[in-house]
TIMI-960746 format. One record per atom (N, C-alpha, C): residue number from 1; y, z, x; atom name. Coordinates in steps of 0.05 Angstrom, whole numbers. Last residue first. Layout:
N
NODE    i      c2      c3      c1  at
NODE  NUM       Y       Z       X  CA
...
% end
This chain:
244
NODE    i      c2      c3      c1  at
NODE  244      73    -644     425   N
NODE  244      54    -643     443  CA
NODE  244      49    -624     463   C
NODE  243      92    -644     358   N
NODE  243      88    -615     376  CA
NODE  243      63    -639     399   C
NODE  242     147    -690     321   N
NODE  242     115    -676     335  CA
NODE  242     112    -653     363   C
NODE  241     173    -702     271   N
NODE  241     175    -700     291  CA
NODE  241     148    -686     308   C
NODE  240     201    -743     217   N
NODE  240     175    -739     224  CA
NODE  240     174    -729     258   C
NODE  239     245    -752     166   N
NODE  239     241    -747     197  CA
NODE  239     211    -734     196   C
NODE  238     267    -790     123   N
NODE  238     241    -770     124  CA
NODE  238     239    -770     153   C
NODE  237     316    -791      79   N
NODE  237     304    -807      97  CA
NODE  237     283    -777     100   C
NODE  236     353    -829      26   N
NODE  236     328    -809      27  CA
NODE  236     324    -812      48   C
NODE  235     388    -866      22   N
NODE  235     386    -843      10  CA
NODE  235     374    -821       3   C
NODE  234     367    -907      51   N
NODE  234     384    -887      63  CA
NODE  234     383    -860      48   C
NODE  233     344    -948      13   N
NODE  233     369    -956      33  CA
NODE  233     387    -930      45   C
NODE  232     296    -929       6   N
NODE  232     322    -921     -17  CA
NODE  232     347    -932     -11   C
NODE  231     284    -890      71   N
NODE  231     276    -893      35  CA
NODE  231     305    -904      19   C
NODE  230     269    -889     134   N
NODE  230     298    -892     107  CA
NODE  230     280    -903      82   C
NODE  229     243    -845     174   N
NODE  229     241    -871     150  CA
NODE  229     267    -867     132   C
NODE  228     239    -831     240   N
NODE  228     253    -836     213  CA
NODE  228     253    -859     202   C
NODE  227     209    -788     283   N
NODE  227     209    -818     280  CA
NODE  227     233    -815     250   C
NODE  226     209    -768     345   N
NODE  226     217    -761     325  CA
NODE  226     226    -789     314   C
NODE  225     173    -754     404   N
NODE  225     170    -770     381  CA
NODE  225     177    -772     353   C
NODE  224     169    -677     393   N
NODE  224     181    -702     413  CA
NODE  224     169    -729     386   C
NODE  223     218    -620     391   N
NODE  223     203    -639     378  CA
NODE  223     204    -659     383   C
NODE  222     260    -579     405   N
NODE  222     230    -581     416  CA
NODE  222     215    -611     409   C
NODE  221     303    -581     381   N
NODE  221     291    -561     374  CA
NODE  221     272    -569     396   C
NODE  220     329    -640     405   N
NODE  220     338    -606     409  CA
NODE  220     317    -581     408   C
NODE  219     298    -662     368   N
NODE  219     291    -668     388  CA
NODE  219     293    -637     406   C
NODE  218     324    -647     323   N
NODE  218     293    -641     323  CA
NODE  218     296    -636     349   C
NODE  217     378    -661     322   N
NODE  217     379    -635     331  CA
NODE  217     345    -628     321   C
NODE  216     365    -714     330   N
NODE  216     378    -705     356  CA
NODE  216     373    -673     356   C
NODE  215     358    -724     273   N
NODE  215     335    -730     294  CA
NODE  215     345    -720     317   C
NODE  214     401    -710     255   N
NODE  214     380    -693     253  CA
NODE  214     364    -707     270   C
NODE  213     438    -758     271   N
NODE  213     443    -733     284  CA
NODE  213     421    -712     272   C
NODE  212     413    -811     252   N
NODE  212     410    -796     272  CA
NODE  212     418    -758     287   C
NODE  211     421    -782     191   N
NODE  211     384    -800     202  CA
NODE  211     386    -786     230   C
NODE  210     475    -730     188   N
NODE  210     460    -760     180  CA
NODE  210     430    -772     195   C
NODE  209     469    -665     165   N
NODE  209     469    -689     175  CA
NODE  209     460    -708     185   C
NODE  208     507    -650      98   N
NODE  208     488    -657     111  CA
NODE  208     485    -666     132   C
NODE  207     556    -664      73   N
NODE  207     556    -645      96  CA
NODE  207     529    -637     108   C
NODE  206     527    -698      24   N
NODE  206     552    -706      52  CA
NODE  206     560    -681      75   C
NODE  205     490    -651       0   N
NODE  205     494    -675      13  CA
NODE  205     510    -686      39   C
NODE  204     534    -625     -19   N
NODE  204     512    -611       8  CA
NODE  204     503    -634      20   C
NODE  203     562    -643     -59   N
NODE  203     575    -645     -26  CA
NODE  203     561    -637     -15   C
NODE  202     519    -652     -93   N
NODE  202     531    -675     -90  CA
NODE  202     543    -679     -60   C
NODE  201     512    -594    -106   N
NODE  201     481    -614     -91  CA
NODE  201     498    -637     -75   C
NODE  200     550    -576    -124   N
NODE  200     543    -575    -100  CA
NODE  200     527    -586     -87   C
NODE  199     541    -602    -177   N
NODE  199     566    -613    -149  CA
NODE  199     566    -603    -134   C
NODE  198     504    -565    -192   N
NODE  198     505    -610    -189  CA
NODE  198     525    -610    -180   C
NODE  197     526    -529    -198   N
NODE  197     514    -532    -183  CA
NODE  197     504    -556    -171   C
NODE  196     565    -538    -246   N
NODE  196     576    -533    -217  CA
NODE  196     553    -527    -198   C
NODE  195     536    -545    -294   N
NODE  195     550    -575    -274  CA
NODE  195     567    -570    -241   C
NODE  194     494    -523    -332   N
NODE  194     513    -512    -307  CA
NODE  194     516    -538    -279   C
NODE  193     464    -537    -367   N
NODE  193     480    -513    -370  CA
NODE  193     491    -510    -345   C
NODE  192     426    -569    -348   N
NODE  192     414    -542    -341  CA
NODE  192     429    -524    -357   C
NODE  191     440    -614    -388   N
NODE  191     408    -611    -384  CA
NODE  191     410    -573    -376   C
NODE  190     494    -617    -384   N
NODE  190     479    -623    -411  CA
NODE  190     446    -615    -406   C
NODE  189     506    -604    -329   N
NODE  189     526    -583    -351  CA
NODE  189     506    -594    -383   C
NODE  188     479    -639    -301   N
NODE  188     478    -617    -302  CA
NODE  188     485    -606    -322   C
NODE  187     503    -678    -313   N
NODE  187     470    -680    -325  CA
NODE  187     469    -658    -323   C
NODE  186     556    -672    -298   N
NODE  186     552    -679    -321  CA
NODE  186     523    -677    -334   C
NODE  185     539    -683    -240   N
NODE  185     552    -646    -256  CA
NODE  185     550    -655    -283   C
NODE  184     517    -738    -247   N
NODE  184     500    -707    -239  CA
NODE  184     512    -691    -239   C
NODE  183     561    -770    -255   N
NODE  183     542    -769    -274  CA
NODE  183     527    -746    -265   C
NODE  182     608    -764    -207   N
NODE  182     604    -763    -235  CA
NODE  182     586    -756    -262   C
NODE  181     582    -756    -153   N
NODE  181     609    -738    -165  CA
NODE  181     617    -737    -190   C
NODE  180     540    -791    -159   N
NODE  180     531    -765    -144  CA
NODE  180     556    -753    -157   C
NODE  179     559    -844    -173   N
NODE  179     541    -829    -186  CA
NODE  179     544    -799    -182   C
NODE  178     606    -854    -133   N
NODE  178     603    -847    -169  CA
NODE  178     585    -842    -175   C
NODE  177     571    -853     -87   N
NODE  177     583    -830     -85  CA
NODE  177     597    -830    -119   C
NODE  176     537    -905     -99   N
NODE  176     526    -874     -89  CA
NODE  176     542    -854     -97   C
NODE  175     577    -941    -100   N
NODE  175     568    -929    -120  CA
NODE  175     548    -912    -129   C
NODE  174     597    -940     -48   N
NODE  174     617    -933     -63  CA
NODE  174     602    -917     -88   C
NODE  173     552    -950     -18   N
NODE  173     560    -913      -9  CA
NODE  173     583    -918     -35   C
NODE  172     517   -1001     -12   N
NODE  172     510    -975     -31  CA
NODE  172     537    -939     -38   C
NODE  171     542   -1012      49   N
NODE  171     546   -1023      20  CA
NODE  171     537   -1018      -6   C
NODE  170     519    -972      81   N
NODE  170     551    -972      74  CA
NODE  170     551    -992      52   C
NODE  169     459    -933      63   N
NODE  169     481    -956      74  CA
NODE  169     501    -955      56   C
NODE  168     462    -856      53   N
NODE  168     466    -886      54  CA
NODE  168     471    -908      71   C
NODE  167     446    -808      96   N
NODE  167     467    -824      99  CA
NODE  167     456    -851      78   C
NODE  166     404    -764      53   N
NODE  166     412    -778      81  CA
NODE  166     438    -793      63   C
NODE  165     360    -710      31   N
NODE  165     373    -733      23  CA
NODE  165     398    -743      49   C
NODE  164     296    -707      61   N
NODE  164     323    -702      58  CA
NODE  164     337    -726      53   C
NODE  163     239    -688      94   N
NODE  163     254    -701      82  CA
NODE  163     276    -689      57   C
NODE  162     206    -676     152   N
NODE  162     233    -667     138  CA
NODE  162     243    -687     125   C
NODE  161     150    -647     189   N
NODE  161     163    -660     160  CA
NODE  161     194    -653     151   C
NODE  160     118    -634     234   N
NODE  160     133    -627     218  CA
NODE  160     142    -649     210   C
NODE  159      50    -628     265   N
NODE  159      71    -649     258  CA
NODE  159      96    -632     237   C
NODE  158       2    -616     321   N
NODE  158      16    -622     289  CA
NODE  158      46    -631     293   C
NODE  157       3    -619     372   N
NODE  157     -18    -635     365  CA
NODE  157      -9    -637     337   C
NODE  156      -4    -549     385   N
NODE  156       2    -566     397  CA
NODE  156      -9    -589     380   C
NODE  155      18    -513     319   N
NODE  155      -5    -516     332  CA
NODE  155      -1    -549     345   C
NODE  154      86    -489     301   N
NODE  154      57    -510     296  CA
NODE  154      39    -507     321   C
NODE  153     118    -452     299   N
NODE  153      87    -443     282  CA
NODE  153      64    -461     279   C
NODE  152     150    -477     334   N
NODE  152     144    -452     340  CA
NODE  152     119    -441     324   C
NODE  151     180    -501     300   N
NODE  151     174    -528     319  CA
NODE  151     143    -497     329   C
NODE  150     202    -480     249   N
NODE  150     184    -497     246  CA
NODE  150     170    -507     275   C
NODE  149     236    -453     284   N
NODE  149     219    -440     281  CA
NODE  149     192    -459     265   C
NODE  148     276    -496     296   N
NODE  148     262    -478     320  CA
NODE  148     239    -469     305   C
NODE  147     293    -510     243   N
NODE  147     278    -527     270  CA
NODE  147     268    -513     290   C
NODE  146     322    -450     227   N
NODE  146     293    -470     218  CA
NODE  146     283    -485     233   C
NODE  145     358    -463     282   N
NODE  145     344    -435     281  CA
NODE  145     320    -447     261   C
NODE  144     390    -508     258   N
NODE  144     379    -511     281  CA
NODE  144     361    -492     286   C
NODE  143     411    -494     210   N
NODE  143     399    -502     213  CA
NODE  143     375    -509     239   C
NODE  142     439    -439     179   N
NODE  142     430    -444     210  CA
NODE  142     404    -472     211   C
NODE  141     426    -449     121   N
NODE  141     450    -439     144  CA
NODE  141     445    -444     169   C
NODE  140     399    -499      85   N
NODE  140     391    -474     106  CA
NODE  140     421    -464     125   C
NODE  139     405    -534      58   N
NODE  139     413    -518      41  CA
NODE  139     404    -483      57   C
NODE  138     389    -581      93   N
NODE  138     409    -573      67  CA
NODE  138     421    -547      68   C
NODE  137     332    -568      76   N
NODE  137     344    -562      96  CA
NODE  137     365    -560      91   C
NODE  136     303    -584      22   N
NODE  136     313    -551      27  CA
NODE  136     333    -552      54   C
NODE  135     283    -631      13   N
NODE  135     305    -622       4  CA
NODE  135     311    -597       8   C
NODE  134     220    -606      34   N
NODE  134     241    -622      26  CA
NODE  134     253    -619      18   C
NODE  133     184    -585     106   N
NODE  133     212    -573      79  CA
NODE  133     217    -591      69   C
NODE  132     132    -568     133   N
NODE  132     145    -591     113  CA
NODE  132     170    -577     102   C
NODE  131      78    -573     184   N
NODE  131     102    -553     171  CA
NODE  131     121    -573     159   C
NODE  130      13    -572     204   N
NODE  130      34    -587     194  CA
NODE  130      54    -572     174   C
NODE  129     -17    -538     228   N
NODE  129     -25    -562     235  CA
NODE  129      -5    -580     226   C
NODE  128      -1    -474     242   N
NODE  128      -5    -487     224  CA
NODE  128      -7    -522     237   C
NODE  127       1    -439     294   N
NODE  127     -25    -426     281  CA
NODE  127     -16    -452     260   C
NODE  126      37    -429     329   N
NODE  126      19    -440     337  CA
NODE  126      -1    -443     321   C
NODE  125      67    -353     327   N
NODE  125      64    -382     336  CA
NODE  125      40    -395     330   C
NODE  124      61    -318     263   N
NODE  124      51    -325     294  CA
NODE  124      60    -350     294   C
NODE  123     110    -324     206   N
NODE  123      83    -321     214  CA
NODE  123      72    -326     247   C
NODE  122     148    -313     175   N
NODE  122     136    -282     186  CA
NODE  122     106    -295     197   C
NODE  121     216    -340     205   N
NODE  121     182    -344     195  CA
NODE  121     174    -321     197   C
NODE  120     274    -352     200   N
NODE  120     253    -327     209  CA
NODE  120     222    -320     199   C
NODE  119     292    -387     173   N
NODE  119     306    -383     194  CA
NODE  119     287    -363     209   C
NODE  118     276    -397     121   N
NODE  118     267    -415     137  CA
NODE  118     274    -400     174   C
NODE  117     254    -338      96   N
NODE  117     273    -345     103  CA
NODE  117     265    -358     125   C
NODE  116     204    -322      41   N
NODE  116     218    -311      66  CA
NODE  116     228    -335      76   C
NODE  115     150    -308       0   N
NODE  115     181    -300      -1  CA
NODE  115     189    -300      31   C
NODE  114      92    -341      -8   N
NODE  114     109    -327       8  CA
NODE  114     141    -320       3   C
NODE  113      36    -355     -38   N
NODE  113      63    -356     -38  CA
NODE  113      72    -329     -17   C
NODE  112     -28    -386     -28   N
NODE  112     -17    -369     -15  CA
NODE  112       8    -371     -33   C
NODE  111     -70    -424     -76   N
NODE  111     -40    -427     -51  CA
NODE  111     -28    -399     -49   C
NODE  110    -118    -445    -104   N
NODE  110    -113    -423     -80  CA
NODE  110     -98    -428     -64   C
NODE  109    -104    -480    -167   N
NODE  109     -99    -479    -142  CA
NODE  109     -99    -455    -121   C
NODE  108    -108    -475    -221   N
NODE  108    -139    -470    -213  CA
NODE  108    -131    -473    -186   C
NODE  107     -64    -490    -248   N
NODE  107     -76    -505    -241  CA
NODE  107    -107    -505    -220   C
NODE  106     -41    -434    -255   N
NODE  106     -42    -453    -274  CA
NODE  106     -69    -474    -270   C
NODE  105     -27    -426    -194   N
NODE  105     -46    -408    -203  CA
NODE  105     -61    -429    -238   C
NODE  104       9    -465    -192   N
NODE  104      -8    -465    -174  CA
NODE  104     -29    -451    -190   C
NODE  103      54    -443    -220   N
NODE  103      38    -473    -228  CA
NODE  103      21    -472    -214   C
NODE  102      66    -388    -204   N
NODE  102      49    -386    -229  CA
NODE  102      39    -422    -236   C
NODE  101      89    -407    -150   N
NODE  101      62    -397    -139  CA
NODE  101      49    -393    -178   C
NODE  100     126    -441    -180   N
NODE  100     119    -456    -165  CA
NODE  100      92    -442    -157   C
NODE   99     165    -387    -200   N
NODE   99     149    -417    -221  CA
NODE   99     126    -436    -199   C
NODE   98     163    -365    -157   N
NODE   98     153    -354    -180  CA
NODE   98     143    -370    -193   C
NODE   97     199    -392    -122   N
NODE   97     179    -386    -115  CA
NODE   97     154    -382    -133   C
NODE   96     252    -387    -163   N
NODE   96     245    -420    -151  CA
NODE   96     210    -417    -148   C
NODE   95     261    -335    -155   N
NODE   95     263    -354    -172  CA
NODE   95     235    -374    -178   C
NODE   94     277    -328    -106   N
NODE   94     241    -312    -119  CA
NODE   94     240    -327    -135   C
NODE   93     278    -356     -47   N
NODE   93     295    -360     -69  CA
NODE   93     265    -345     -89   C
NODE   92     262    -383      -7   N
NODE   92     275    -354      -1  CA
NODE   92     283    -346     -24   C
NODE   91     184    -402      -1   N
NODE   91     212    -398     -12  CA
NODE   91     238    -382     -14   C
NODE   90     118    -431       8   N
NODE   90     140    -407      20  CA
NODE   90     171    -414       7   C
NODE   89      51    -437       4   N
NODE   89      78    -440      -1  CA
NODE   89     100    -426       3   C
NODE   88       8    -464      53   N
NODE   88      25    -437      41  CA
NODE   88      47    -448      25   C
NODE   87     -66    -484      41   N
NODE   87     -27    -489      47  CA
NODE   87     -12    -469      36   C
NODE   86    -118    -497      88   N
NODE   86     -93    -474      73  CA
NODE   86     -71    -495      75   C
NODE   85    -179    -528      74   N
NODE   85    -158    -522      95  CA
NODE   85    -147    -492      77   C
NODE   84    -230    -531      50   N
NODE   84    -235    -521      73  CA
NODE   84    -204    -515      89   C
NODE   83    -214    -553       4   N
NODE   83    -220    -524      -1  CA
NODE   83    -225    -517      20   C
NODE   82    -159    -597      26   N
NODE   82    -176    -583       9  CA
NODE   82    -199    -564      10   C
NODE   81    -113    -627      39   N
NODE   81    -133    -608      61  CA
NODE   81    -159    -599      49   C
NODE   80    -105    -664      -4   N
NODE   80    -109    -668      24  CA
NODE   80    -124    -658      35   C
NODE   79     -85    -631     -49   N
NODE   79    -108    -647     -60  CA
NODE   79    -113    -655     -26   C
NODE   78     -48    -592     -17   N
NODE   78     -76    -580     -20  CA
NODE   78     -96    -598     -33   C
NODE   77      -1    -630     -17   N
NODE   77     -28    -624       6  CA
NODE   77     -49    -614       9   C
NODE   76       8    -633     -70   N
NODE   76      -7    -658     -58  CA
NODE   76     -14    -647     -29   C
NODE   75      26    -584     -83   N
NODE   75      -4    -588     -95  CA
NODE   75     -10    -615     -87   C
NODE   74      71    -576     -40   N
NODE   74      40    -554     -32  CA
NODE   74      15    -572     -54   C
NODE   73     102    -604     -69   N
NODE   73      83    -615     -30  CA
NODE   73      59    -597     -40   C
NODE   72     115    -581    -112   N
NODE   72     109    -609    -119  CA
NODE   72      89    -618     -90   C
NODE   71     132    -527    -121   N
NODE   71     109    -530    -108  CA
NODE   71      97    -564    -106   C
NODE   70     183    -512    -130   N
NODE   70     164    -513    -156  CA
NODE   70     138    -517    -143   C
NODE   69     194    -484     -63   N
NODE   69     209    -483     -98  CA
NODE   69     177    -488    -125   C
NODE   68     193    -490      -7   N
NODE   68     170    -513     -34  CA
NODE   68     173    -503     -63   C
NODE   67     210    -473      40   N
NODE   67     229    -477      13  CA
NODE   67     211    -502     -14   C
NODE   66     148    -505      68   N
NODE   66     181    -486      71  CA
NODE   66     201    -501      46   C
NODE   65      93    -497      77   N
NODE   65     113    -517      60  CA
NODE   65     139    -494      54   C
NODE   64      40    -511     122   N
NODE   64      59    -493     113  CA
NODE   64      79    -504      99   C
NODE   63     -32    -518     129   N
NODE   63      -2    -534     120  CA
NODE   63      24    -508     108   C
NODE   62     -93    -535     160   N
NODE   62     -72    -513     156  CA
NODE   62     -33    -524     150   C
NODE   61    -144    -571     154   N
NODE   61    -116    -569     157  CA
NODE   61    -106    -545     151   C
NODE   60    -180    -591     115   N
NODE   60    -194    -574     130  CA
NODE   60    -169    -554     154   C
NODE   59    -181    -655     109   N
NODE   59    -184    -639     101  CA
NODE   59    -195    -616     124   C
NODE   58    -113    -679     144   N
NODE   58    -137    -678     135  CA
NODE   58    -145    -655     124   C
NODE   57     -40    -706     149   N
NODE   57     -48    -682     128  CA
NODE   57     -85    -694     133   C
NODE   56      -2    -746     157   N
NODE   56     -36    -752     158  CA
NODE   56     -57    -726     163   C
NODE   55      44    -751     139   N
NODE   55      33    -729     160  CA
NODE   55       8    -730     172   C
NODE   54      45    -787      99   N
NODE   54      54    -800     122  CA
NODE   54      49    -776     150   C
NODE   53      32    -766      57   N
NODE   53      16    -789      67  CA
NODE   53      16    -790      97   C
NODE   52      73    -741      44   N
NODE   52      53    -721      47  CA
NODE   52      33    -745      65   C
NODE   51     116    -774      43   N
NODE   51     117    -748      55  CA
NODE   51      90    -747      67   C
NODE   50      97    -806      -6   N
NODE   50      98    -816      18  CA
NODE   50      98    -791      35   C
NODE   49     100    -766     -40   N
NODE   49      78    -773     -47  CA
NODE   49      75    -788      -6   C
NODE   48     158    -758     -50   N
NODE   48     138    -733     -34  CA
NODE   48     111    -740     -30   C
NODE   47     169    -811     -68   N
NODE   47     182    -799     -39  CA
NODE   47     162    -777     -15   C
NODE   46     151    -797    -123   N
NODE   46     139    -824     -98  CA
NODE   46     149    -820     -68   C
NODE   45     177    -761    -142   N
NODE   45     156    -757    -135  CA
NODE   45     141    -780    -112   C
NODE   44     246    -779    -139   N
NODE   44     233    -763    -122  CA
NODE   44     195    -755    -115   C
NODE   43     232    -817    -175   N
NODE   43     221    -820    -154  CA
NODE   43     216    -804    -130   C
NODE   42     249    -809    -233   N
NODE   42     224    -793    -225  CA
NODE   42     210    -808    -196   C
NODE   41     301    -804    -227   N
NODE   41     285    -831    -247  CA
NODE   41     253    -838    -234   C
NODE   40     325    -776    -207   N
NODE   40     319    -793    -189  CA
NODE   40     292    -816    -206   C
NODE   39     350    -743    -249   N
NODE   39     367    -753    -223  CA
NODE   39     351    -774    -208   C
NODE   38     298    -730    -280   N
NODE   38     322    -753    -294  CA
NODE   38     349    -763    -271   C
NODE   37     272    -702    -244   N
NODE   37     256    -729    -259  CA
NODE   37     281    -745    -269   C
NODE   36     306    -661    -242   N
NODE   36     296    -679    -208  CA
NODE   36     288    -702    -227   C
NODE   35     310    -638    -282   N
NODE   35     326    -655    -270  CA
NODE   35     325    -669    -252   C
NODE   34     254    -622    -285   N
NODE   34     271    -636    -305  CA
NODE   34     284    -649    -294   C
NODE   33     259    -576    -241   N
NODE   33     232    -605    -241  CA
NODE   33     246    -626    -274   C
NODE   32     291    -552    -265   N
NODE   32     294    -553    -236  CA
NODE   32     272    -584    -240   C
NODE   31     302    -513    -305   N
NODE   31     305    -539    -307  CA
NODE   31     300    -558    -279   C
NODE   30     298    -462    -284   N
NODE   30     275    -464    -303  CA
NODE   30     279    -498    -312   C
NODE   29     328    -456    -230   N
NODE   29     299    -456    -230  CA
NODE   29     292    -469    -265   C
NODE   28     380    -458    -237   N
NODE   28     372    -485    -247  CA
NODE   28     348    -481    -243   C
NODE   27     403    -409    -215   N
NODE   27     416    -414    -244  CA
NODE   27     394    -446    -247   C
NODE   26     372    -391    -174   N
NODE   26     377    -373    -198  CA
NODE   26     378    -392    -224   C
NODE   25     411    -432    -137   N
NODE   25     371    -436    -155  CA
NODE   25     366    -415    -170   C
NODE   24     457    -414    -136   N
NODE   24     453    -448    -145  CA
NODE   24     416    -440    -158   C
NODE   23     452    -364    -120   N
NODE   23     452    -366    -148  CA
NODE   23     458    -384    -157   C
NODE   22     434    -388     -61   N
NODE   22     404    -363     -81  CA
NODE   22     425    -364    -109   C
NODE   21     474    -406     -50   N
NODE   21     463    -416     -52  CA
NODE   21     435    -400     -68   C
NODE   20     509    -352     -43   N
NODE   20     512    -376     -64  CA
NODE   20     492    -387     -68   C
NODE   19     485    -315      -5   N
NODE   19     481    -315     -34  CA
NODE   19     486    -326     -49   C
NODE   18     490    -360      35   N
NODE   18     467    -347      33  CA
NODE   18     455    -334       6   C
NODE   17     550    -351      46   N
NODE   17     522    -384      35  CA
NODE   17     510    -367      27   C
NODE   16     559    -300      54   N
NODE   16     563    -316      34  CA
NODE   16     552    -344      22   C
NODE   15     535    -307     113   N
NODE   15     518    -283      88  CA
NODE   15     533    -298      65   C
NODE   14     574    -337     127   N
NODE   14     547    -349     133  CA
NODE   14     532    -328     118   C
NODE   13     634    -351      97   N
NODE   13     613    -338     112  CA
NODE   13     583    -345     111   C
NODE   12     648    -418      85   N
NODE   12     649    -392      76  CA
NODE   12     632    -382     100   C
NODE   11     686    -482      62   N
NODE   11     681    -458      91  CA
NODE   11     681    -437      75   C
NODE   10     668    -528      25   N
NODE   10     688    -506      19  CA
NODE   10     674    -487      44   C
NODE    9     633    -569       2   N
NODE    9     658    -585      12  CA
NODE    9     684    -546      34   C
NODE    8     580    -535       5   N
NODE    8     590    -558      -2  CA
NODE    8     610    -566      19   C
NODE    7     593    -488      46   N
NODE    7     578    -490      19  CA
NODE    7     588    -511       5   C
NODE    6     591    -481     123   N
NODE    6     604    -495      91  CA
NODE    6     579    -492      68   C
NODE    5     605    -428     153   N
NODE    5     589    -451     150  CA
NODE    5     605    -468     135   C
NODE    4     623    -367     203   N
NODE    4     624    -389     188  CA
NODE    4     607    -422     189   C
NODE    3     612    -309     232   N
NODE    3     600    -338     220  CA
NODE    3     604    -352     203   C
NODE    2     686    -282     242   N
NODE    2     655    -280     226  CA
NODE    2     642    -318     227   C
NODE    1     695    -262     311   N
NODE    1     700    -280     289  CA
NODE    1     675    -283     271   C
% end
């Protein structure tokens, strides 16, 4: 029986995600940091800002940033680790990668980029001090296989990062879910040109899963002390899990 997932609301093959989702970020790389600023009325940055805080990221660190697209983590960890650490950036999407390793370069930043797939790191065990995806899990097929391999490149003693958009509270969820099904394919279709990717964001979401059941499938992976912050009353939460 072929691997099946979901892409949004809709069961497909698991090589079929795989290329949808690469022509959801095809099609919104060059609006991509635009719309994050007008969907989240530019808090997504305060989110990543906490993220990065909350790893307790020093200088001199080794930091890997999975699916880091425009690069928004990699340039607050590299103000962190700084000229004595590394942070890689990494992306499956060239797109996405491209703009994110040419802002880096822009900005006088020495960040590695990488092309390659949360599911199959190309790099040794044991070797980074702190491994981060945001908003990318989502949007990973195999999720549990990323958790493995994030748990697998850290060095005993680091920390991975996962923040992601989450379960609301239930008294937010009516006018959570009008926003998300109404006004964002609509921002979409006026800002990127293309409102059917804003509705996938909308059901990747909800087929996301929720605070606890990713903290179960960290734990799963290896990862002890798995803590979670709800941002936003939910709408954001940030698992924090650890390598002892």
């Amino acid at each position: 029986m072929a691997d099946k997932t979901h892409f949004g609301f809709e069961q497909v093959s698991a090589d079929d995600k795989a290329q949808r989702v690469r022509g959801v970020f095809d099609s919104v790389a060059g609006r991509y940091d635009l719309m994050n600023d007008i969907m989240s009325l530019g808090l997504h940055r305060v989110w990543k800002r906490f993220t990065v805080n909350a790893t307790g990221v020093r200088p001199g660190m080794r930091v890997l940033d999975l699916a880091g697209g425009t690069g928004d983590l990699s340039r607050l960890f590299s103000e962190r680790a700084g000229p004595g650490g590394t942070v890689v950036l990494t992306d499956i999407n060239g797109a996405m990668l491209a703009l994110g390793r040419d802002r880096m370069i822009n900005e006088g930043r020495l960040v590695p980029a990488v092309q390659c797939d949360a599911e199959k790191l190309p790099f040794a065990g044991g070797i980074f001090d702190c491994v981060s995806i945001a908003f990318g899990l989502r949007n990973v097929t195999h999720k549990d296989a990323a958790l493995a391999e994030m748990h697998r490149v850290l060095k005993p003693g680091g920390v991975a990062a996962v923040l992601e958009f989450s379960r609301v509270a239930a008294p937010l969820a009516p006018a959570y879910d009008w926003y998300s099904f109404n006004v964002l394919p609509r921002l979409g279709r006026l800002i990127a040109g293309d409102d059917a990717s804003y509705r996938y964001l909308a059901e990747s979401i909800r087929m996301h899963p929720d605070q606890e059941a990713l903290k179960g499938m960290m734990e799963q992976a290896g990862f002890d002390s798995v803590k979670v912050h709800n941002l936003m009353a939910g709408v954001v939460a940030l698992h924090l899990g650890y390598k002892y």
